[in-house]
C-alpha positions as CSV (number, residue, x, y, z in Angstrom):
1,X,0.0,0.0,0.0
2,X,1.4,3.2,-1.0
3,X,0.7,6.2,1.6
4,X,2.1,9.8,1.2
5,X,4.0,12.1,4.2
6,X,4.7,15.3,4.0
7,X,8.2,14.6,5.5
8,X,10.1,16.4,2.5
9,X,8.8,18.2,-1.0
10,X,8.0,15.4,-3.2
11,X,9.3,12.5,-1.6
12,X,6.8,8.9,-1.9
13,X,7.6,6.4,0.6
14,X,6.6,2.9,0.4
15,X,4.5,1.9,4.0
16,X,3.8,-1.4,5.4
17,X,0.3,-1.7,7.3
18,X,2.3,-2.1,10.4
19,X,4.5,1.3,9.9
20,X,0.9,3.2,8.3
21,X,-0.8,2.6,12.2
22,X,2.8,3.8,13.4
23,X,2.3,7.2,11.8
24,X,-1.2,7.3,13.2
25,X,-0.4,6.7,16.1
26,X,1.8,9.6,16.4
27,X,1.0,13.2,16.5
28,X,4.8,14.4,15.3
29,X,3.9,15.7,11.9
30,X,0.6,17.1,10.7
31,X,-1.1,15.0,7.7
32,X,-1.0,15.9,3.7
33,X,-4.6,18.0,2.7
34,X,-5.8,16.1,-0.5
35,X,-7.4,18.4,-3.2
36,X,-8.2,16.0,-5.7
37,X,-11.3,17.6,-7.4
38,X,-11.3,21.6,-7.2
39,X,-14.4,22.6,-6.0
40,X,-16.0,26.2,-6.0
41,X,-15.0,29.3,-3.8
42,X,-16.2,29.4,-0.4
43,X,-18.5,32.6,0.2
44,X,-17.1,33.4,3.5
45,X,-15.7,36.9,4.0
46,X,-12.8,37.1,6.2
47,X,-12.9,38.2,9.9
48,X,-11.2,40.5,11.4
49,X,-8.3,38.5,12.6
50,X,-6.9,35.6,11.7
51,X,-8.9,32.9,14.3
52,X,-10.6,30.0,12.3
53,X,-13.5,28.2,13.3
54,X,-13.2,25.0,14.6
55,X,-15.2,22.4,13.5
56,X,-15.6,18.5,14.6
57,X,-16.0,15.7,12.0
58,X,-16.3,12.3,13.2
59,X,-15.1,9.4,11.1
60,X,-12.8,6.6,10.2
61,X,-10.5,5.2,7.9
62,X,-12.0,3.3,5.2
63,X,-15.0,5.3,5.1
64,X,-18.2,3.8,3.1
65,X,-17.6,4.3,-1.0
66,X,-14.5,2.8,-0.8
67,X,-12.8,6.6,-1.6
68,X,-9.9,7.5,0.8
69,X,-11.5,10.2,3.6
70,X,-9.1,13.2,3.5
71,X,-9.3,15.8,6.1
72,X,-7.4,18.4,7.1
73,X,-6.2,18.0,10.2
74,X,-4.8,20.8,12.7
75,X,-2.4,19.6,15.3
76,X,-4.0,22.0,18.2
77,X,-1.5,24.7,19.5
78,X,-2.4,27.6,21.8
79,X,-1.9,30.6,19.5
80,X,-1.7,34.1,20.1
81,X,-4.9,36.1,20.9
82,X,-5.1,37.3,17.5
83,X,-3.4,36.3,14.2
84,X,-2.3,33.3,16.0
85,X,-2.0,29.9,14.4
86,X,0.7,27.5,12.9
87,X,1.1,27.5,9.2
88,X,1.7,24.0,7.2
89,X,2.7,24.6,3.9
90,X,1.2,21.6,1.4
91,X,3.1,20.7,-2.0
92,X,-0.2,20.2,-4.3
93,X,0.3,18.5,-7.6
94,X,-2.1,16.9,-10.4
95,X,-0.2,14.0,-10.8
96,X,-0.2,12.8,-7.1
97,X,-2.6,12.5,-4.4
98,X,-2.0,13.1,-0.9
99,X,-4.4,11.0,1.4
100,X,-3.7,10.3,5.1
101,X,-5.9,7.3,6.6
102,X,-8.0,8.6,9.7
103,X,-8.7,6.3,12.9
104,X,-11.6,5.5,14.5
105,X,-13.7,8.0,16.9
106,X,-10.5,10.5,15.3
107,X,-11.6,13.9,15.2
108,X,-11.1,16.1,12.2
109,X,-10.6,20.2,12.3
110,X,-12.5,21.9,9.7
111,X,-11.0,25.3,9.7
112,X,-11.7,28.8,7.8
113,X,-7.9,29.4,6.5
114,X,-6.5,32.3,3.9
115,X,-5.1,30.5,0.7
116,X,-2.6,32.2,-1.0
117,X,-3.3,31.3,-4.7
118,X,-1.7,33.7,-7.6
119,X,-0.8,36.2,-4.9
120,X,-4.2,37.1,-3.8
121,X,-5.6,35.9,-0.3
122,X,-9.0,33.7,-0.3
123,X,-10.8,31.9,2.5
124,X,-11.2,28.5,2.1
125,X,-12.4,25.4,4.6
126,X,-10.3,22.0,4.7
127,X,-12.7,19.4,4.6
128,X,-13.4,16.7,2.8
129,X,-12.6,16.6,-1.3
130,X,-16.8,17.3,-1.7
131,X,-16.3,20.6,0.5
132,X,-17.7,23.6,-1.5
133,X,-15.4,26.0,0.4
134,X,-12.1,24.7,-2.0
135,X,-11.4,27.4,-3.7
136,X,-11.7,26.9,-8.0
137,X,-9.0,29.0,-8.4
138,X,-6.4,26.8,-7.3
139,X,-3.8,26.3,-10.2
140,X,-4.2,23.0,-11.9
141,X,-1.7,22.8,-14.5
142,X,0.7,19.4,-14.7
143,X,3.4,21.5,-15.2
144,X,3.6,23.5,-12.3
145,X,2.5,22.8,-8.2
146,X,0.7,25.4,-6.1
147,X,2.1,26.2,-2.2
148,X,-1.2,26.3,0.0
149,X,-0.7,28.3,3.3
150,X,-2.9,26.4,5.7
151,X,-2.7,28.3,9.0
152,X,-4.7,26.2,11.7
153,X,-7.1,27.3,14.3
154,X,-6.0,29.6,17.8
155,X,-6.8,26.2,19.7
156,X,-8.1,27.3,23.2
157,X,-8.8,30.6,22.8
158,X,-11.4,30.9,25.4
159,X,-8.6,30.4,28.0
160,X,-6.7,33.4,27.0
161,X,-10.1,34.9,27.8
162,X,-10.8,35.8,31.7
163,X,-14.2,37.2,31.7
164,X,-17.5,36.7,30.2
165,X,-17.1,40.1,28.5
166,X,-14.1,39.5,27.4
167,X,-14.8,36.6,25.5
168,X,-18.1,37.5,23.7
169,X,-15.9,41.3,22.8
170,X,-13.9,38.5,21.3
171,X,-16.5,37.0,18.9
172,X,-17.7,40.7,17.3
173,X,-17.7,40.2,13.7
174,X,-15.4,37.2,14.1
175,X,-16.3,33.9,12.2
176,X,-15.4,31.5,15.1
177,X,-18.9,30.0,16.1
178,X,-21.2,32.4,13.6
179,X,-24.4,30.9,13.1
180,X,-25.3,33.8,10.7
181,X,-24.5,36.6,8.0
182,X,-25.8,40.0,7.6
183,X,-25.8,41.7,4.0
184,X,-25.7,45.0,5.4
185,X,-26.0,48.3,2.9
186,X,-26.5,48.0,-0.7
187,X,-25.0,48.4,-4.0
188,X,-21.4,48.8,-4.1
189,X,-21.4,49.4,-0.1
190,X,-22.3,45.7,1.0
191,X,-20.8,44.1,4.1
192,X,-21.1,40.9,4.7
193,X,-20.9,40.7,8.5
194,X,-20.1,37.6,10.7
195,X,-22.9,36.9,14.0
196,X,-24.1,34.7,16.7
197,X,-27.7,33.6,17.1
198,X,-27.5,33.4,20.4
199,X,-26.0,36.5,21.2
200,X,-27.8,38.7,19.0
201,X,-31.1,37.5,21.1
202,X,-29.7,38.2,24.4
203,X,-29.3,42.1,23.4
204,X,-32.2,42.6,21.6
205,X,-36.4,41.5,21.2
206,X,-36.4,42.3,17.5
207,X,-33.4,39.8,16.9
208,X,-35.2,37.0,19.6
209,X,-37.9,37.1,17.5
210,X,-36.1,37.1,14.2
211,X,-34.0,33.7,15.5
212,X,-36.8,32.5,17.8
213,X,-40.0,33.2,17.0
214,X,-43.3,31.8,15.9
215,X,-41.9,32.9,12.5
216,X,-38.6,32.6,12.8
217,X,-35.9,32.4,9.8
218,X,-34.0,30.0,9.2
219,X,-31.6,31.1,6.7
220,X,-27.9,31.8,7.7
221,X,-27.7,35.3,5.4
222,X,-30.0,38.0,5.8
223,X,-29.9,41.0,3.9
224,X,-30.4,44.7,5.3
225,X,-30.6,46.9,2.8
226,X,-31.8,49.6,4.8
227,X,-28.7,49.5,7.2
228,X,-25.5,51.4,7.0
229,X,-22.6,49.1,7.8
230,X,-21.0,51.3,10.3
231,X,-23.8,51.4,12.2
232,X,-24.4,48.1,11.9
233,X,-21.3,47.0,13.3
234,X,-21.9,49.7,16.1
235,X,-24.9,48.1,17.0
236,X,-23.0,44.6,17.7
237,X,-19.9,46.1,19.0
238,X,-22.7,47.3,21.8
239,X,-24.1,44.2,22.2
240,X,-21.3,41.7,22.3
241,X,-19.2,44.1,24.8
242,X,-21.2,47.2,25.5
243,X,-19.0,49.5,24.1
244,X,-20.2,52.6,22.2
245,X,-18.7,53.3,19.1
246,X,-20.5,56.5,17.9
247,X,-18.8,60.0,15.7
248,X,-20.9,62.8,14.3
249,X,-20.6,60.7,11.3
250,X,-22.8,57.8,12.3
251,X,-24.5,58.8,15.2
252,X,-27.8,59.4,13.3
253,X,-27.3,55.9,11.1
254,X,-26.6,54.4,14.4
255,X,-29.2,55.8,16.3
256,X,-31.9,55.1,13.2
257,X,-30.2,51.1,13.7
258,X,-30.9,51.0,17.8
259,X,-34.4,51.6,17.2
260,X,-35.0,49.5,14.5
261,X,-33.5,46.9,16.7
262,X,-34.9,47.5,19.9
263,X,-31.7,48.7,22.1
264,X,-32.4,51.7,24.1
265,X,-29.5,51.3,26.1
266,X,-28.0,52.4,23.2
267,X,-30.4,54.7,21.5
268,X,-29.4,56.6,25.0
269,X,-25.9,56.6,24.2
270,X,-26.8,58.6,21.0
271,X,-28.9,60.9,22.0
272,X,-26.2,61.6,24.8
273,X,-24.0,62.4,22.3
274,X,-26.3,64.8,20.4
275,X,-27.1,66.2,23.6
276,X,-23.1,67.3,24.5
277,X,-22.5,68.5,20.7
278,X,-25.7,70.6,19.9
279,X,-24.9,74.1,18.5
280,X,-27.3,76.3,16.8
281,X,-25.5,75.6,13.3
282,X,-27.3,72.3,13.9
283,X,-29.8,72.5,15.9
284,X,-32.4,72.5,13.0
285,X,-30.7,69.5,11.2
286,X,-30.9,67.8,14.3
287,X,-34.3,68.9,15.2
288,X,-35.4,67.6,11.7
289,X,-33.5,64.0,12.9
290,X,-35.2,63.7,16.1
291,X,-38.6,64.2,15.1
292,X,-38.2,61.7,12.4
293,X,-37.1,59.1,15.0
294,X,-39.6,59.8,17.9
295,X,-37.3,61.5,19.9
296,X,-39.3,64.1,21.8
297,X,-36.5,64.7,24.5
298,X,-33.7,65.6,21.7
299,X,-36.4,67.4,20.1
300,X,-37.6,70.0,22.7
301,X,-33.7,70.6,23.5
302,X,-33.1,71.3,20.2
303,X,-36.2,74.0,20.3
304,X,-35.0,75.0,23.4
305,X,-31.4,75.7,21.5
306,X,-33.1,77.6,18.6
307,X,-35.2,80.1,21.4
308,X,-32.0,80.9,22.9
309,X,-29.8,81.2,19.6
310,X,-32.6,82.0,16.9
311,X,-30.6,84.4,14.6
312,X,-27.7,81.9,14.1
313,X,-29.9,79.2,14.3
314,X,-32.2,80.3,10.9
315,X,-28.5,81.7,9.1
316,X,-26.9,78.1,9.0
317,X,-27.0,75.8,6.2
318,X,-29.2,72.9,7.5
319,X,-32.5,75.7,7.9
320,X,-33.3,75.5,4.5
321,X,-32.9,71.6,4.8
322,X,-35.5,71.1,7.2
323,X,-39.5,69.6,6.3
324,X,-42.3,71.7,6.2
325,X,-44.1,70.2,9.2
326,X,-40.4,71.0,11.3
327,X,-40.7,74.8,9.7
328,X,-44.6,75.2,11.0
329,X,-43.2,73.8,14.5
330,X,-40.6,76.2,14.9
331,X,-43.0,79.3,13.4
332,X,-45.4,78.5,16.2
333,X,-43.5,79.1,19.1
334,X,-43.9,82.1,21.4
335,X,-40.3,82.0,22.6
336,X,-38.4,82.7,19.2
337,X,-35.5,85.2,20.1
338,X,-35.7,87.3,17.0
339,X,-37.5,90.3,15.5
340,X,-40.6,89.0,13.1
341,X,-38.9,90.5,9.9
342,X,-35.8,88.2,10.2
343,X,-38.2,85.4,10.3
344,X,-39.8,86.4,7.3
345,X,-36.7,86.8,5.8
346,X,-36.1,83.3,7.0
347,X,-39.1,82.1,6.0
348,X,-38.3,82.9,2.4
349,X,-35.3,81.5,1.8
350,X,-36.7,78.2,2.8
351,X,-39.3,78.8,0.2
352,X,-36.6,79.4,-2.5
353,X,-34.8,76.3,-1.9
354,X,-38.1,74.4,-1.5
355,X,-39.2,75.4,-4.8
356,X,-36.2,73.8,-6.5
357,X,-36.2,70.9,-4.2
358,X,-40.1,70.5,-6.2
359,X,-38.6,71.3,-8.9
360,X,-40.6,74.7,-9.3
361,X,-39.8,78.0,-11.0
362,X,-39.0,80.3,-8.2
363,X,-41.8,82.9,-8.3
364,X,-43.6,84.8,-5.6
365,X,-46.8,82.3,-6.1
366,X,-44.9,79.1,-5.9
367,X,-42.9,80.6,-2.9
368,X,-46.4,81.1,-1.0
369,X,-47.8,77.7,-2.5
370,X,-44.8,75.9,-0.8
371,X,-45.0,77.8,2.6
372,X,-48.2,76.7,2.7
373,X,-49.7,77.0,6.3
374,X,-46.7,78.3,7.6
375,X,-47.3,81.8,6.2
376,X,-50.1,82.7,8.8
377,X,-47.6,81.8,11.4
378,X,-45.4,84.8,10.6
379,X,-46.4,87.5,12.9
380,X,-46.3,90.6,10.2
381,X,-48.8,92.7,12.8
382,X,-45.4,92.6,15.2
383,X,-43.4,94.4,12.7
384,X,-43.0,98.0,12.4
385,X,-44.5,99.6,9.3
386,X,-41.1,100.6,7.8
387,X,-39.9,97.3,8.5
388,X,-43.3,95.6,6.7
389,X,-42.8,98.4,3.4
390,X,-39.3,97.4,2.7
391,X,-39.9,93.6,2.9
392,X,-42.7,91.4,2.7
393,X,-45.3,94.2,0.9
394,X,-43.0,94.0,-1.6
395,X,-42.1,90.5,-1.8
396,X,-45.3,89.3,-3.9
397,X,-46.2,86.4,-1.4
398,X,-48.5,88.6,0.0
399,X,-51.7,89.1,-1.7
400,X,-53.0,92.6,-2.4
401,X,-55.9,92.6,0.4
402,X,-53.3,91.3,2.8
403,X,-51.2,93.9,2.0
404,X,-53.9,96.7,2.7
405,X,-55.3,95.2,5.5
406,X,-51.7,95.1,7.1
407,X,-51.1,99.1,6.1
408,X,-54.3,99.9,7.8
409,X,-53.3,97.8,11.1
410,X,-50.4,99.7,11.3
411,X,-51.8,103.3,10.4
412,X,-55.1,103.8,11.9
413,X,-57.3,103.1,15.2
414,X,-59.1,101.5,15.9
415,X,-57.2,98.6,14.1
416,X,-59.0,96.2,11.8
417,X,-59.3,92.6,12.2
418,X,-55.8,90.9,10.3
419,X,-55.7,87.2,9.2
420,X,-51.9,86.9,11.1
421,X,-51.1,86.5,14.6
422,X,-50.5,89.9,16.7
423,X,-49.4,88.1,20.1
424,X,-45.8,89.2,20.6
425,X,-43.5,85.9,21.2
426,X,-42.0,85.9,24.6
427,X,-38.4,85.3,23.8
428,X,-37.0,86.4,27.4
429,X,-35.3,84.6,29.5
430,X,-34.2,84.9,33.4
431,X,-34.9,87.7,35.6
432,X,-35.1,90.9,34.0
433,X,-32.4,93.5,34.5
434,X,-31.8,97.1,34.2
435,X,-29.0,99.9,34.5
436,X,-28.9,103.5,35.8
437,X,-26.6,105.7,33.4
438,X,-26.6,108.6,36.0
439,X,-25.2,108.9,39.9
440,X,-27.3,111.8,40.5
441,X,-30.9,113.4,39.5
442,X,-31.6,117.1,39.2
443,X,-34.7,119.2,38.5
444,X,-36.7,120.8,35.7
445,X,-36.0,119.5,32.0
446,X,-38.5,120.3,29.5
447,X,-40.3,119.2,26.3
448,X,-41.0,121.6,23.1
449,X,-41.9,118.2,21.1
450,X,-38.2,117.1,20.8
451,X,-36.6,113.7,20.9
452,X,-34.5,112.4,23.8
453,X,-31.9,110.3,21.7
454,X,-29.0,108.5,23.2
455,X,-26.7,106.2,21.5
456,X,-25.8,102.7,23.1
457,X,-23.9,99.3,22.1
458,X,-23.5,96.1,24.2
459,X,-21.0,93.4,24.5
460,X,-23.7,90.6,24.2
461,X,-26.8,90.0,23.0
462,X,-29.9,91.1,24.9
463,X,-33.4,92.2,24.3
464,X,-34.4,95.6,25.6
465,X,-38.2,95.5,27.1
466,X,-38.0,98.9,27.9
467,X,-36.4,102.5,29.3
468,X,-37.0,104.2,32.7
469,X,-38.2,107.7,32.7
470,X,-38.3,110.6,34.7
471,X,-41.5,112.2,35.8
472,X,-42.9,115.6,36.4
473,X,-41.2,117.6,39.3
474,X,-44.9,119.4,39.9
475,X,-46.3,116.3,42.0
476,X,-48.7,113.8,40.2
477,X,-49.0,113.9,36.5
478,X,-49.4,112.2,33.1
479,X,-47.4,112.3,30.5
480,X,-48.2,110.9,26.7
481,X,-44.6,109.2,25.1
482,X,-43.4,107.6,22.3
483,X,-40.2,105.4,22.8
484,X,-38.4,103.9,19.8
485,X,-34.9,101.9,19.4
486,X,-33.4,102.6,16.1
487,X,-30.6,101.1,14.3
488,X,-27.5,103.6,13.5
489,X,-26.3,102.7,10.9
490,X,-29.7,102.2,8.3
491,X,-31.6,104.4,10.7
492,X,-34.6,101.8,10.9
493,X,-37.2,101.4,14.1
494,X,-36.2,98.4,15.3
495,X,-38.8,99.2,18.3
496,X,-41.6,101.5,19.1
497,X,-44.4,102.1,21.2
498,X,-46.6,105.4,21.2
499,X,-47.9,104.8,25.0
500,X,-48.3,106.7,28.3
501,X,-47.0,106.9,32.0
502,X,-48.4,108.1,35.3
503,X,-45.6,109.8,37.8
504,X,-46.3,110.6,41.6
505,X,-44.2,113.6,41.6
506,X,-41.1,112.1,42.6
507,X,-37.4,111.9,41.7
508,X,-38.0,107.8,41.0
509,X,-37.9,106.5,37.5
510,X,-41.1,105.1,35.7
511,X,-41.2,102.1,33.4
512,X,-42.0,102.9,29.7
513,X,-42.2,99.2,28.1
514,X,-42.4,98.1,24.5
515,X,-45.2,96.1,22.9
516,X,-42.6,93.3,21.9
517,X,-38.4,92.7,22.6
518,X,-36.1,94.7,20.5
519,X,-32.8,92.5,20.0
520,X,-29.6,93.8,20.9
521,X,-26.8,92.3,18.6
522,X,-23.2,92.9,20.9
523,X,-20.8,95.7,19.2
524,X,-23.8,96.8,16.9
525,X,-24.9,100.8,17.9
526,X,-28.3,101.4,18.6
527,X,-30.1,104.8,19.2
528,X,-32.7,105.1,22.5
529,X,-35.6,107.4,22.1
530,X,-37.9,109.2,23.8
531,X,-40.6,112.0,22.9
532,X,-42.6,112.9,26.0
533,X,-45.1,115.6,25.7
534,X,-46.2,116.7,29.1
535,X,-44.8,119.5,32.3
536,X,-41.1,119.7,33.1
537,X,-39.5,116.6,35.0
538,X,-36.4,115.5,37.0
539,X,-33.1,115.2,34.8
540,X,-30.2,113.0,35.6
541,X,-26.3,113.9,36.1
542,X,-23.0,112.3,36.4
543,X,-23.7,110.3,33.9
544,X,-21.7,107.3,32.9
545,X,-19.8,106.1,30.0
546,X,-19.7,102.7,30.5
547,X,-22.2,100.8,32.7
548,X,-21.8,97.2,33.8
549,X,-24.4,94.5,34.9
550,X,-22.9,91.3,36.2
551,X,-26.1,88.3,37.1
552,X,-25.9,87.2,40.5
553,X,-26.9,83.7,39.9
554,X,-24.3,83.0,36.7
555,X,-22.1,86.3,37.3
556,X,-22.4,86.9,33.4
557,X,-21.4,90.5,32.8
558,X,-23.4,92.4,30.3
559,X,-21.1,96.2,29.8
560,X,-23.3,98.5,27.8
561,X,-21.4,101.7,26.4
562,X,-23.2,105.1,25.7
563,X,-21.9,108.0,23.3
564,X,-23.5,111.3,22.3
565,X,-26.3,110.5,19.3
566,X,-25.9,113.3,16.9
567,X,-28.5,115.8,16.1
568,X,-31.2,117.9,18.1
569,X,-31.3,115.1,21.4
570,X,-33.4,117.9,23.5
571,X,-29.9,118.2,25.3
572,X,-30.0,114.6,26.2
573,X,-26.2,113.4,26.6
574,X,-24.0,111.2,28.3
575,X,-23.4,113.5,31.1
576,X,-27.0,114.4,31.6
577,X,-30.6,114.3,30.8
578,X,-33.3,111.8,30.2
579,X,-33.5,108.2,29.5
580,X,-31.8,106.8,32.5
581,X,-32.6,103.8,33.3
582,X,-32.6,100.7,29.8
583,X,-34.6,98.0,30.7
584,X,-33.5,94.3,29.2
585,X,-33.5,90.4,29.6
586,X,-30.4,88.5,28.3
């Protein structure tokens, strides 16, 4: 009987029965792998690390059939935690066939190995000749012999492992013991991913009842199309090891996956991490994301966000990303932080990129068609009449009679019915706050029908609610006033309220308010103004040029700066005069 041993490259020995049960007996050399009929390449993907799977086979020489039984047998040496392994390099030729007898109750290792064939890595499985894991490519010309790398199985690699953790962190996307694939993405972008059955289960209903229940599958690849891959593999790293693995990349893909899946241990984790890296450049694209996934916590934060920062909020690039139902949501609120002509201004570039997102020309009609019912949310009864001229009477979206109306809300008393909101939105925050510009007050400054201007900047952004006045020096009286904030440079009314105040006669101040906020931006100039008609009043003196507010509760310092406002000021200054006191939430 002619047997062959790998004990040199090409070398046939001759083997009496007696010296054949020798070499079985003896576990010196590892056996010959027999690849007498190529078969097709195995479909496995390789893992992550070089660990093979190990399989048992039970069986014996002189198998049924009468063919020789080859396996590929792995003599079992611990091996490093990863890579690990001992290679057997296997002289394959077409001419010869390498079989080594197998004796009873022997166990044969089928193991997952790379294959270097033509230079280029494969996975294969050494089994039997009839395995369909043998890779086709294998060279099978007489002329020339292929070198197989076999590299065998990390044997005992659970004792290299001290805790439970440990060794399921050590089966993520590893092929030892997978039960199961995933086909995760699609197109070009598809992983195929490595899992456990078992494991999957323990972390999450959906996959229980995917594996276990009444309708349980039963095949070993299932495809998720719907899935990214990075967030796929997210997902398991969380359940094999609970480890979070989660960048602004894939935190939304990832979060999307945790839900879909059931894990709100880890849907947690994500919104965590929105939570710590919310800004207002995102707080809309994030608003838009936590809506779509039921996430009303991340959702009123982000709102919460947009109150505090609404300017910088509407000027980044995801507003004109967000849906229309996120737009009407925002529009709504009472506690927006900014005057109702920036939101209009808002409004419409959202319209303008809507339009081409529907693939519409980008007219004043299709504009309205696409704001839809957000329109009747923008509070145009809140702007001032300059402010309502320059911008939306002239933008087209309005139609005529709305138009009109509007004019005549703003122009005449009593005011007529308008189809728009007129409640101002409450966009203040805290305790409210005021500073005195003077050290000392005086007596008798009068009125002719002049302005009171003085000019102001901040170092932050505030909202002014109001000023403090000075009343009549003649005991009890009223006066009639008209307050406005104006901005400097383009000399528009930010602010105004035509109004009245009742004084007891003393040197106190008396509040003047405004119908609705007037933001502050920091290191922008503003001009305060006052037009009292009524008897002479209490002035103030020693005024200040700077004037400082620091919040007890936070300490935040808020330095506002006065300078002389040019033109006929009714004598008003920074040294003396009227408007003493500014009025303001931050």
């Amino acid at each position: 009987m002619r047997c062959c041993a790998c004990l040199s490259q090409q070398q046939t020995l001759q083997c009496s029965p007696s010296k054949m049960a020798a070499e079985e007996e003896s576990n010196s050399r590892a056996p010959c792998l027999n690849f007498s009929s190529p078969g097709p390449l195995g479909n496995a993907q390789p893992s992550n690390n070089a660990h093979s799977s190990p399989a048992t086979n039970e069986g014996s020489a002189g198998a049924t059939g009468g063919a020789p039984r080859t396996v590929g047998h792995s003599n079992p040496q611990p091996g490093p935690d990863r890579g690990g392994g001992t290679d057997v390099r296997v002289e394959h030729s077409p001419n010869r066939q390498h079989t080594t007898p197998q004796s009873a109750g022997q166990s044969a290792t089928a193991a997952r190995a790379p294959t270097v064939a033509g230079g280029a890595a494969t996975n294969m499985t050494a089994s039997s000749v009839e395995s369909p894991n043998i890779p086709s490519s294998l060279p099978s010309s007489p002329a020339s012999a292929a070198v197989l790398v076999y590299r065998e199985p990390v044997y005992n690699w659970q004792a290299t492992k001290n805790t439970v953790k440990e060794r399921f962190a050590f089966l993520f996307n590893n092929e030892v013991l997978s039960d199961v694939h995933f086909l995760v993405g699609k197109g070009m972008g598809v992983q195929r991913i490595p899992a456990h059955r078992f494991a999957l289960a323990v972390g999450s209903a959906v996959f229980d009842a995917m594996f276990n229940g009444g309708m349980a599958t039963t095949s070993t690849e299932i495809e998720l199309p719907d899935v990214e891959p990075a967030a796929f593999l997210a997902l398991l790293k969380f359940l094999y090891s609970d480890e979070v693995q989660i960048g602004p990349e894939t935190v939304m893909t990832t979060l999307y996956t945790a839900k879909k899946y059931a894990v709100p241990a880890l849907e947690a984790h994500c919104v965590e991490f929105l939570k710590k890296n919310l800004r207002a450049d995102n707080a809309f694209m994030l608003l838009t994301q936590a809506r779509l996934f039921d996430e009303p916590q991340l959702a009123s934060l982000c709102l919460e966000n947009i109150d505090k920062n609404t300017v910088d909020a509407l000027a980044a690039e995801g507003f004109t990303d967000i849906d229309l139902d996120t737009l009407v949501a925002v529009l709504e609120r009472d506690t927006l932080g900014v005057r109702e002509v920036r939101l209009f201004g808002a409004a419409v570039r959202w319209a303008e990129a809507e339009t081409q997102r529907q693939q519409y020309q980008s007219t004043p009609e299709n504009k309205r068609k696409v704001l839809g019912k957000a329109l009747v949310l923008i509070r145009f009864p809140l702007m001032t009449i300059e402010e309502f001229a320059a911008g939306p009477a002239q933008s087209g979206i309005l139609s005529d009679q709305e138009v009109v109306s509007l004019f005549l809300h703003f122009t005449v008393n009593p005011k007529p019915h308008v189809e728009f909101i007129d409640r101002p939105r409450c966009c203040l925050r805290g305790k409210e706050c005021s500073i005195t510009r003077f050290g000392q007050v005086e007596s008798r400054w009068g009125y002719s029908g002049t302005s009171d201007c003085i000019r102001f900047s901040v170092n932050r952004r505030i909202f002014v609610v109001g000023f403090g006045l000075y009343g009549s020096i003649h005991g009890p009286t009223d006066y009639q006033v008209n307050i406005q904030v104006i901005h400097t440079d383009s000399n528009t009314v930010l602010g105004q309220n035509d109004t009245g105040f009742s004084c007891d006669g003393s040197s106190n101040t008396f509040r003047v308010m405004f119908k609705e906020p007037v933001e502050i931006l920091p290191s922008v100039n503003y001009i305060a103004c006052a037009t009292l008609k009524g008897p002479d009043s209490h002035y103030g003196t020693k005024g200040m040029r700077k004037v400082t507010h620091e919040a007890p509760a936070t300490g935040t310092k808020t330095c506002f700066t006065f300078c002389y406002a040019a033109g006929n000021n009714n004598g008003t200054s920074v040294e003396d005069g009227q408007i003493p006191e500014v009025i303001f939430y931050t």
